[in-house]
N, CA, C and O atoms as CSV, one atom per row, in Angstrom:
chain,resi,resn,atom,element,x,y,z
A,1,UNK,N,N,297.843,168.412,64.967
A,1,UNK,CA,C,298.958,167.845,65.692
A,1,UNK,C,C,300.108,167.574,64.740
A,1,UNK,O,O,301.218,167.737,65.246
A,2,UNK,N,N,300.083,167.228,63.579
A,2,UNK,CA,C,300.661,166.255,62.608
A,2,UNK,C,C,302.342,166.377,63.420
A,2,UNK,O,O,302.272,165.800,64.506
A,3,UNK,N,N,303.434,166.823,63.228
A,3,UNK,CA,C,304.652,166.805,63.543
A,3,UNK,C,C,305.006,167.656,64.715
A,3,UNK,O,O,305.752,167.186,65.574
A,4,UNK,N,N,304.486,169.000,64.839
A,4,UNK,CA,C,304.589,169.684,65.920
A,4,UNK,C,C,304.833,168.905,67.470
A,4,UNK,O,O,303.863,168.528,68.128
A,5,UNK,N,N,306.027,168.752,67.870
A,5,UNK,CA,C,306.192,168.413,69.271
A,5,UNK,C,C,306.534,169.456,70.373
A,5,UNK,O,O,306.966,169.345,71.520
A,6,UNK,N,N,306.049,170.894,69.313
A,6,UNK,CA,C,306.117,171.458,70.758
A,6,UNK,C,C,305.737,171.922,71.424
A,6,UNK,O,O,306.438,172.725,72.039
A,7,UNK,N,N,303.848,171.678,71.898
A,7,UNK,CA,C,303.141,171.898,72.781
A,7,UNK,C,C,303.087,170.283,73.473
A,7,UNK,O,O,302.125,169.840,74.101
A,8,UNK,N,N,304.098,169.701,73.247
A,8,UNK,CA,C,304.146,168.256,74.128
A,8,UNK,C,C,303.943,168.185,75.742
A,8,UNK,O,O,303.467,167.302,76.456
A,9,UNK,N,N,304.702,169.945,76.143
A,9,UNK,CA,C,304.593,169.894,77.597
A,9,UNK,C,C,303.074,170.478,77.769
A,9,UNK,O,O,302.653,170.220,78.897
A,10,UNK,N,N,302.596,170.843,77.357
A,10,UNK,CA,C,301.182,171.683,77.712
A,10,UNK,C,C,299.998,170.412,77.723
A,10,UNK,O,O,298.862,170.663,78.125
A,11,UNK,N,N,300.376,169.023,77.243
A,11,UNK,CA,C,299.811,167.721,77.485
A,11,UNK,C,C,300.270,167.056,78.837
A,11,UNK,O,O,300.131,165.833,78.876
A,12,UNK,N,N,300.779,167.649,79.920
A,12,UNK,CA,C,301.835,167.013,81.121
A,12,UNK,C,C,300.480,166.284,81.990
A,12,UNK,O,O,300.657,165.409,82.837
A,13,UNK,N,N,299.331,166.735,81.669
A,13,UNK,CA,C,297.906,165.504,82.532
A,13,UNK,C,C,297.481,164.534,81.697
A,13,UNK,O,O,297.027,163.566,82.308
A,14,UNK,N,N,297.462,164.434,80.456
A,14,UNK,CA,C,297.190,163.554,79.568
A,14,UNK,C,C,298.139,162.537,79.015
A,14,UNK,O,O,298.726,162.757,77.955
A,15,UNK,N,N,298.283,161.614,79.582
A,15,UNK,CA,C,299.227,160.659,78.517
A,15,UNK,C,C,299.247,160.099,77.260
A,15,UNK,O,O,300.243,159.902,76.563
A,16,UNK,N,N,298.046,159.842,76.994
A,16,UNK,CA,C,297.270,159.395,75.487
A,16,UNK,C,C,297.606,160.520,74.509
A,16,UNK,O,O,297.929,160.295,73.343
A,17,UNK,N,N,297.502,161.915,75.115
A,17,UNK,CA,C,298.203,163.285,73.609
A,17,UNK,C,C,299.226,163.349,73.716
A,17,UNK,O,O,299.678,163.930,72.729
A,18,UNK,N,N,300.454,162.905,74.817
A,18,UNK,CA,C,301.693,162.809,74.310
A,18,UNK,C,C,301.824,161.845,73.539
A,18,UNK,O,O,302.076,162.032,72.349
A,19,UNK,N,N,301.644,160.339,74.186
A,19,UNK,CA,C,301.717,158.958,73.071
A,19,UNK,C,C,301.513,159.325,71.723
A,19,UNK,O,O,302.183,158.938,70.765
A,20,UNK,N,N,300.414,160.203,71.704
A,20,UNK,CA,C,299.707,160.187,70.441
A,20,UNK,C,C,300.882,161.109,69.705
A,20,UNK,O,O,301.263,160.789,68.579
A,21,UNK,N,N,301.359,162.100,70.287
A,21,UNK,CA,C,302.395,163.388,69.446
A,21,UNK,C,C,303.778,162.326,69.361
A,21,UNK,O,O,304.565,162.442,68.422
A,22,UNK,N,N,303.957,161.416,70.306
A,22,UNK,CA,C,305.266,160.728,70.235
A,22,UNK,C,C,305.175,159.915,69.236
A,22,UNK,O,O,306.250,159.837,68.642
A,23,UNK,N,N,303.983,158.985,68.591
A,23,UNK,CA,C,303.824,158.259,67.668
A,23,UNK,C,C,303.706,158.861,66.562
A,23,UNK,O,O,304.251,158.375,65.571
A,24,UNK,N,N,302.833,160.276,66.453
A,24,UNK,CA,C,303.207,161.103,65.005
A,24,UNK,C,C,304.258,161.622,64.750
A,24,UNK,O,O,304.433,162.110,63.634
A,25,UNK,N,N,305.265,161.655,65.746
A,25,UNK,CA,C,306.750,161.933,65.359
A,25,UNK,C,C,307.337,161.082,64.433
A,25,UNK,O,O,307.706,161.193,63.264
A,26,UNK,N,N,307.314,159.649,65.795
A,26,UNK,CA,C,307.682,158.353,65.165
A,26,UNK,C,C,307.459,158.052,63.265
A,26,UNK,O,O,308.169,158.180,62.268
A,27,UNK,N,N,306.543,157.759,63.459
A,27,UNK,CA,C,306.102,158.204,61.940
A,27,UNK,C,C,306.491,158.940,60.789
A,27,UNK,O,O,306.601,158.580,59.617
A,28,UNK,N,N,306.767,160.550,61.597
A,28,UNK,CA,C,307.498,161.227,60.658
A,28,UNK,C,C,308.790,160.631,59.862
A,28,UNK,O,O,309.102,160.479,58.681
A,29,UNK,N,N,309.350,160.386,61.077
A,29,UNK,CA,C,310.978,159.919,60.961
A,29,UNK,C,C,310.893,158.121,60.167
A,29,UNK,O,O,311.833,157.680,59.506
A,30,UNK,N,N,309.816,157.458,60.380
A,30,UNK,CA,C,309.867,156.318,59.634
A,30,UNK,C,C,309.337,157.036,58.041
A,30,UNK,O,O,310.094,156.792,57.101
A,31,UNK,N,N,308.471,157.628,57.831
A,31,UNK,CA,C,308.275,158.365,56.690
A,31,UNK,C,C,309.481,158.763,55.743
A,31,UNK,O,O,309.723,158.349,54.609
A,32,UNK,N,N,310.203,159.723,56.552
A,32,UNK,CA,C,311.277,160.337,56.120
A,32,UNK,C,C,312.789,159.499,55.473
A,32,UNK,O,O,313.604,159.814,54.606
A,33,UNK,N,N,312.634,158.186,56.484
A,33,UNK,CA,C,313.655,156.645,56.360
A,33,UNK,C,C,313.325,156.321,54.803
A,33,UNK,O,O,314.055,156.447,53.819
A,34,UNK,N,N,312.170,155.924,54.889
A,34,UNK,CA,C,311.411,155.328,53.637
A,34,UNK,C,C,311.689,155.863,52.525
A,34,UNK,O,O,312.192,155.354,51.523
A,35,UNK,N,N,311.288,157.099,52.755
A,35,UNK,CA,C,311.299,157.732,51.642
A,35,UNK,C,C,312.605,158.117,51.212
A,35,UNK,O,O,312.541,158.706,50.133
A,36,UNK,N,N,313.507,158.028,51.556
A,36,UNK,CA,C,314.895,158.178,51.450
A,36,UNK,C,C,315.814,156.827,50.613
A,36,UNK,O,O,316.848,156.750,49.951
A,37,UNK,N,N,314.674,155.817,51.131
A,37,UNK,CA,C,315.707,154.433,50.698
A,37,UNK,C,C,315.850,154.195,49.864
A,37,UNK,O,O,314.777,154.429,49.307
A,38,UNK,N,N,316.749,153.677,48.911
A,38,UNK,CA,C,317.183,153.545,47.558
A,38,UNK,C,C,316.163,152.114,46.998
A,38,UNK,O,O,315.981,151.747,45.838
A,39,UNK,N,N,315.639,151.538,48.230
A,39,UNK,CA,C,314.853,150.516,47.707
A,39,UNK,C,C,313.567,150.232,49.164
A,39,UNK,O,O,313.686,150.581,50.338
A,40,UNK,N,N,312.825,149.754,48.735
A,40,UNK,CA,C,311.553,149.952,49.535
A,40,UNK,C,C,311.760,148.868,49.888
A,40,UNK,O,O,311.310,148.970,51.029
A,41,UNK,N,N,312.162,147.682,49.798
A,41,UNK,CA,C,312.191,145.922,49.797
A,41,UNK,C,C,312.076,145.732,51.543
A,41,UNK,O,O,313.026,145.457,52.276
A,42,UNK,N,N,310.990,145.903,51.871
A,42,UNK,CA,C,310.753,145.408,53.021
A,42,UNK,C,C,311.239,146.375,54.097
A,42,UNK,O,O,311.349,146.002,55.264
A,43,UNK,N,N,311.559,147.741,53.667
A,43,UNK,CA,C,312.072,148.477,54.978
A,43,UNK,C,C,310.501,148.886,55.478
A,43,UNK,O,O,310.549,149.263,56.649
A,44,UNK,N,N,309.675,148.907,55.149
A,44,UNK,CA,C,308.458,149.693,55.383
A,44,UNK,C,C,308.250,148.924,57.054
A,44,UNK,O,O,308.198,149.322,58.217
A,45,UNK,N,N,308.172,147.521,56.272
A,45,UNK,CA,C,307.676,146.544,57.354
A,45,UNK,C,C,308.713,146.447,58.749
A,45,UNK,O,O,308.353,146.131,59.883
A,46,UNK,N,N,310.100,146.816,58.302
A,46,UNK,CA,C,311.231,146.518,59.362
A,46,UNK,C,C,311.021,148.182,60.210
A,46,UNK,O,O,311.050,148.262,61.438
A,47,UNK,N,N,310.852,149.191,59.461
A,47,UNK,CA,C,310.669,150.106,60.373
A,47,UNK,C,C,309.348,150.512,61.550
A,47,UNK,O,O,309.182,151.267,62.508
A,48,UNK,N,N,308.591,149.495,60.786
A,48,UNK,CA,C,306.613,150.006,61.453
A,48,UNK,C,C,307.067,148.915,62.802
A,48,UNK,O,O,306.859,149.311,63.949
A,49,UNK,N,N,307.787,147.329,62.530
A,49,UNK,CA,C,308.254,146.703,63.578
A,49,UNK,C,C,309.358,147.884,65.127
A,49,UNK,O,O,309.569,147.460,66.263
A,50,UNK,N,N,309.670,148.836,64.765
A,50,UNK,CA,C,310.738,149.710,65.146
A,50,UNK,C,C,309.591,150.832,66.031
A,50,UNK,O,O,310.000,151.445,67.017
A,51,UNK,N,N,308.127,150.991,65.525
A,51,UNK,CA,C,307.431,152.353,66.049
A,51,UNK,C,C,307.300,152.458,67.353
A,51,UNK,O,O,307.188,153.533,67.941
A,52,UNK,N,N,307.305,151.504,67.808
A,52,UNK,CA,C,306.944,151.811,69.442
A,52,UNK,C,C,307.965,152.234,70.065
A,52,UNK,O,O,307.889,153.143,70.892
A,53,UNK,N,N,309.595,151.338,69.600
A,53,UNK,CA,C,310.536,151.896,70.381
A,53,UNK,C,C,310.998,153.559,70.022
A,53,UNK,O,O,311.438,154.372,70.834
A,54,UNK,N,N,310.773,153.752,68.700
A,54,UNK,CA,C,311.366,155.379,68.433
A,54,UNK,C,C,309.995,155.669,69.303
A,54,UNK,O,O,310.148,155.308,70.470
A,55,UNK,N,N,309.096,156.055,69.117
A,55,UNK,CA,C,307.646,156.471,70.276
A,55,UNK,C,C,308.257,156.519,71.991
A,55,UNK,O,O,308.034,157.470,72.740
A,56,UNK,N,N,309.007,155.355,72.360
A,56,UNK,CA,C,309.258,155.326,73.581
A,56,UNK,C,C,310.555,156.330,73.856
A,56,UNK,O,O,310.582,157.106,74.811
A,57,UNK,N,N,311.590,156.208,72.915
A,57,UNK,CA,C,312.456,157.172,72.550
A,57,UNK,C,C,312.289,158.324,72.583
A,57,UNK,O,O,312.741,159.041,73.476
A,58,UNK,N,N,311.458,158.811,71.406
A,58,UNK,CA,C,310.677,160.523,71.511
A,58,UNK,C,C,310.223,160.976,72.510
A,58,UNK,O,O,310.545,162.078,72.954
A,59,UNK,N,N,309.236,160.052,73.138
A,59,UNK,CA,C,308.224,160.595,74.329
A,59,UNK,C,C,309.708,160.653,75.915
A,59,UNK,O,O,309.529,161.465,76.823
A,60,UNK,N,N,310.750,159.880,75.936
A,60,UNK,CA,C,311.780,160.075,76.834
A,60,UNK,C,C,312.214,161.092,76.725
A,60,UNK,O,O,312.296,161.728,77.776
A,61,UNK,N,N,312.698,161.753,75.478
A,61,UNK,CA,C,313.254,162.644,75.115
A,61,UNK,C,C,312.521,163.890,75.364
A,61,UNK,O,O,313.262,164.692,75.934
A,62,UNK,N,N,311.429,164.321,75.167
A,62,UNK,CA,C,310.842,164.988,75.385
A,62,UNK,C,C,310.214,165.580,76.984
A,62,UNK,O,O,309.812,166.707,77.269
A,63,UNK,N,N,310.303,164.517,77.726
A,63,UNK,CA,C,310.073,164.372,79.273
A,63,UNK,C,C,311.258,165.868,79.773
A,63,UNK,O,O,312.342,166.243,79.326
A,64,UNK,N,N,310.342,166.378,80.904
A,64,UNK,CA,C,310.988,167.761,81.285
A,64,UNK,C,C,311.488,167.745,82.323
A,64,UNK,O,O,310.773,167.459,83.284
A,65,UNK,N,N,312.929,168.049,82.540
A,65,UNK,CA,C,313.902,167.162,83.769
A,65,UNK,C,C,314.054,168.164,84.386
A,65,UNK,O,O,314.707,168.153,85.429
């Protein structure tokens, strides 16, 4: 699964393997924050506080209109 979001629609009966692909996104992109920051001082903790909403974000985004 690791980053791949794009068999997200081929999960459209399962909600738990999208959550699950929306939260390894999430992740990515807090990964990618982190690792970018000129200082670690507590962003780790301010972004993992942030996962559910990028998760709720991704998994919206991804929804097939």
């Amino acid at each position: 699964m690791a980053n791949d979001v794009s068999k997200y629609a081929l999960y459209s009966n399962n909600a738990e393997e999208k959550r699950a692909i929306a939260v390894a996104a999430a992740l990515a992109i807090i990964e990618a924050k982190v690792a970018n920051s000129p200082s670690y001082n507590g962003i780790v903790a301010d972004e993992i506080k942030k996962l559910e909403s990028y998760a709720d974000l991704i998994e919206s985004a991804l929804k097939i209109k």
